[in-house]
C-alpha positions in Angstrom: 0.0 0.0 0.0 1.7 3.0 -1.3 2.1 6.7 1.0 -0.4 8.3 -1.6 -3.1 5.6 -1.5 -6.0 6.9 0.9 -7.5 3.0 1.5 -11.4 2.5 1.6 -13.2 0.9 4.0 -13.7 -2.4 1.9 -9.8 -2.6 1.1 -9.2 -2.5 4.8 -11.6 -5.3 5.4 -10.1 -7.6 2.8 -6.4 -6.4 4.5 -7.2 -7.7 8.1 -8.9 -11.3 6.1 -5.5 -11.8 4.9 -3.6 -10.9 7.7 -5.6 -13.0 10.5 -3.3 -16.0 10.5 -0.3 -14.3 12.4 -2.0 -11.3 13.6 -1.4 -11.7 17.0 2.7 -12.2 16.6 3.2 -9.3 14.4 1.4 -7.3 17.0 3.8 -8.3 19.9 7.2 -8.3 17.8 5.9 -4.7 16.5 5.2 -3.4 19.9 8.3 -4.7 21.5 6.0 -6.9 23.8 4.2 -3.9 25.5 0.3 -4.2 24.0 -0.3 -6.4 26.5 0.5 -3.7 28.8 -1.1 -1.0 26.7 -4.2 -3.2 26.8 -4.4 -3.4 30.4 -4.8 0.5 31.1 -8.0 0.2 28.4 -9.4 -2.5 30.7 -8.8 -0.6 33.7 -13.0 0.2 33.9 -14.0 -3.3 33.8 -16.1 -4.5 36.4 -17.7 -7.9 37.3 -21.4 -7.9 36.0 -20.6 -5.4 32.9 -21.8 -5.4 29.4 -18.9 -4.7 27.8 -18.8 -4.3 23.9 -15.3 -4.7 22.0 -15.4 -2.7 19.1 -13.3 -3.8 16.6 -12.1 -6.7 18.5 -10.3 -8.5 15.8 -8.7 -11.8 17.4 -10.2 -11.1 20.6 -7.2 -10.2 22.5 -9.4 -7.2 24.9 -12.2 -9.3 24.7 -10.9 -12.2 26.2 -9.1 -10.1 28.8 -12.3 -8.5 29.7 -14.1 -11.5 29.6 -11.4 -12.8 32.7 -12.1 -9.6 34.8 -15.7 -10.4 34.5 -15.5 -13.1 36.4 -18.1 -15.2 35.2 -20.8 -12.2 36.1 -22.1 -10.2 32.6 -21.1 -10.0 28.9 -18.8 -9.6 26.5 -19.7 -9.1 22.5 -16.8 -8.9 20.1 -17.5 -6.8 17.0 -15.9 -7.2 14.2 -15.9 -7.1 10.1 -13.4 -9.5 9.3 -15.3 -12.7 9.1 -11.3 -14.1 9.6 -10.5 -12.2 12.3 -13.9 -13.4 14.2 -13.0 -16.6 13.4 -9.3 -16.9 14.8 -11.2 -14.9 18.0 -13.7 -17.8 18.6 -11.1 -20.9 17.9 -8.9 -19.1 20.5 -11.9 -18.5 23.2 -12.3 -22.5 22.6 -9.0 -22.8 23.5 -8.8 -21.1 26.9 -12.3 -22.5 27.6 -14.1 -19.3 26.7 -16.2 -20.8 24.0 -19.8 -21.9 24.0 -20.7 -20.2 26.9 -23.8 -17.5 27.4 -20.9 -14.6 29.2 -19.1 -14.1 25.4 -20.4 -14.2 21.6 -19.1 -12.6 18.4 -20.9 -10.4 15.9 -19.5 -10.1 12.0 -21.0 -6.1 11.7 -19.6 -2.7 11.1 -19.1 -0.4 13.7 -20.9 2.2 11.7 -23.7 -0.2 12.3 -24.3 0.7 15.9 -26.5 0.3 17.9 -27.4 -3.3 17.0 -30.3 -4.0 16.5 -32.0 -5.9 19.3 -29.5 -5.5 21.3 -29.5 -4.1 25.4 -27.2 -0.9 26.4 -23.6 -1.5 27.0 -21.7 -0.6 30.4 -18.8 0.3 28.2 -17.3 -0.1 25.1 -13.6 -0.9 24.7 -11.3 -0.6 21.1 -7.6 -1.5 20.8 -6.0 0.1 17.9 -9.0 0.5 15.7 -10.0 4.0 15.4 -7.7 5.5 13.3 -9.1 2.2 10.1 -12.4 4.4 10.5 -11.4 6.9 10.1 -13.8 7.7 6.9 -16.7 6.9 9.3 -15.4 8.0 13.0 -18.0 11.2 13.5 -21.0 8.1 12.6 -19.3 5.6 14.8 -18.6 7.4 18.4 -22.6 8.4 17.8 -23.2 4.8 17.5 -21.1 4.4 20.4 -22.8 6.9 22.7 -26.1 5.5 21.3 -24.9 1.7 22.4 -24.3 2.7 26.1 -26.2 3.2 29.6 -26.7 6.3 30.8 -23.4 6.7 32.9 -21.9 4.2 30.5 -18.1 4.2 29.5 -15.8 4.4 26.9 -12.3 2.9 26.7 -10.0 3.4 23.7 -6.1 2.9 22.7 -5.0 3.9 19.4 -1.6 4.8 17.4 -0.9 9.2 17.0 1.8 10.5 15.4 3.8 12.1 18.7 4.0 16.1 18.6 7.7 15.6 18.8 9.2 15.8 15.3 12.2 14.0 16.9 10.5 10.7 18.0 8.1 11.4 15.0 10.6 10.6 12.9 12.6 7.8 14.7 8.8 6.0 15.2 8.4 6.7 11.3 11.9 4.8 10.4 11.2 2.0 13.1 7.8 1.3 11.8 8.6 1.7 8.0 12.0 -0.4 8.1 11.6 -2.9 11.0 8.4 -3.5 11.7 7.9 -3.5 7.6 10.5 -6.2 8.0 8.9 -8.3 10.5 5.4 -7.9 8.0 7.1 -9.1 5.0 8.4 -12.3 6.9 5.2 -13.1 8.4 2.9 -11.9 5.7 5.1 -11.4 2.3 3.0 -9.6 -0.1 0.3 -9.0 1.8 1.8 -6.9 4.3 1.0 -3.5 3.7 3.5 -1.1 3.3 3.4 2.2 5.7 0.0 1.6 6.1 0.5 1.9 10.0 2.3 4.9 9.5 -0.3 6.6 6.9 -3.0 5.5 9.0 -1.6 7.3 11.9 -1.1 10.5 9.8 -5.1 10.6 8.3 -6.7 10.5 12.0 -7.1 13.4 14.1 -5.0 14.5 16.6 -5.5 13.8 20.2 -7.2 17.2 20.9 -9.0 17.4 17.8 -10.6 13.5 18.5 -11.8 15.0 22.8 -13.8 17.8 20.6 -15.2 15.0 18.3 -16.3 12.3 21.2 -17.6 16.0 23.1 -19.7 16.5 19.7 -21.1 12.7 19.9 -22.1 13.9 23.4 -19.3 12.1 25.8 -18.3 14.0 29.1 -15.5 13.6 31.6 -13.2 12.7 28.6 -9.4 12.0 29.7 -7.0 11.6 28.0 -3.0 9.6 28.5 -0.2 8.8 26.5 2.0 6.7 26.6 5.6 5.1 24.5 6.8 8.9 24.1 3.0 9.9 22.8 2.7 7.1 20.2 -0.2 5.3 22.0 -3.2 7.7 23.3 -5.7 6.1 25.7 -9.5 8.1 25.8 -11.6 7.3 28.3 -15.0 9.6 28.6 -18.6 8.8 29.9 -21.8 9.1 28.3 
């Protein structure tokens, strides 16, 4: 995927289909090891007996935590739009025991799509690193959002920025577009998409620009944190 190319939602579907299979190893080599700790701060909020909705849950890393700090008391629904991705999700909740039971499901849908239809108000809705792929879409999806959750309801989001400092913007730009794109190609080949983690980063808004977005959708208390130098941004708000 070339700098120039601005991808459409469908292109991005078909990108995550092929790159299911080793999803979750590219994600740990990328990161160095630390989205497992990245992950944790966005599951800070989770409570026993919570509806929590994973939005964007891909191969149900969050959701699977969640599920854990539920303790067998409320929900978790995985939302994705990569029929592949859901699928890797559910043969790895029948692997740690997860599976077939009425405390987790997965849903092949949009997140433009929200509310469901049918479907009760959420205690809070988490995302891990999936804002800034909807990005075409992200003014109809945090209204979704806010429509999806209880009064008083939550929201819990990590995603990739480009850090204000041009500095470590540029060192993050030559890790991710030389070794991490090295780590893609081994594990993917062609279908590894070159500097799309990098573009991606550069379409979405910037941290203070997204707080006045999830402030129009009607979200209050909104904090923001950063972490890795400002590379990841955590938002947290209510409804």
């Amino acid at each position: 995927m070339q700098p120039s190319h601005t991808p459409k939602s469908g292109e991005i579907r078909e990108m995550f289909d092929r790159l299911a299979p080793r999803y979750d190893l590219f994600n740990q080599l990328s990161s160095l090891g630390m989205d497992s700790l990245w992950r944790k701060k966005a599951l800070e909020p989770v409570k026993p007996g919570m509806r929590v909705l994973d939005l964007g849950c891909g191969t149900g890393d969050l959701s699977l935590d969640a599920l854990k700090r539920l303790e067998n008391a409320g929900e978790v629904v995985g939302l994705d739009f990569s029929k592949k991705m859901l699928d890797f999700a559910a043969q790895r909740a029948e692997k740690e025991g997860f599976w077939q039971t009425k405390h987790l499901r997965f849903v092949k849908e949009g997140a433009q799509n929200l509310p469901l239809a049918g479907d009760s108000p959420y205690d809070l809705v988490i995302s891990g690193f999936v804002l800034r792929n909807l990005y075409e879409m992200i003014d109809r999806v945090l209204e979704g959002v806010h429509r999806s959750l209880k009064s008083g309801g939550q929201i819990s989001f990590l995603d990739f920025t480009e850090p204000p400092n041009p500095i470590i913007l540029t060192l993050w730009r030559f890790y991710m577009n030389s070794v991490v794109a090295l780590y893609g190609k081994v594990l993917f080949g062609k279908d590894y998409p070159d500097f799309y983690m990098t573009e991606s980063a550069k379409r979405f808004v910037k941290p203070a620009e997204f707080v006045k977005k999830l402030e129009k959708a009607g979200f209050k208390n909104i904090k923001t944190r950063s972490f890795m130098l400002g590379i990841i941004s955590l938002y947290q708000a209510e409804k």
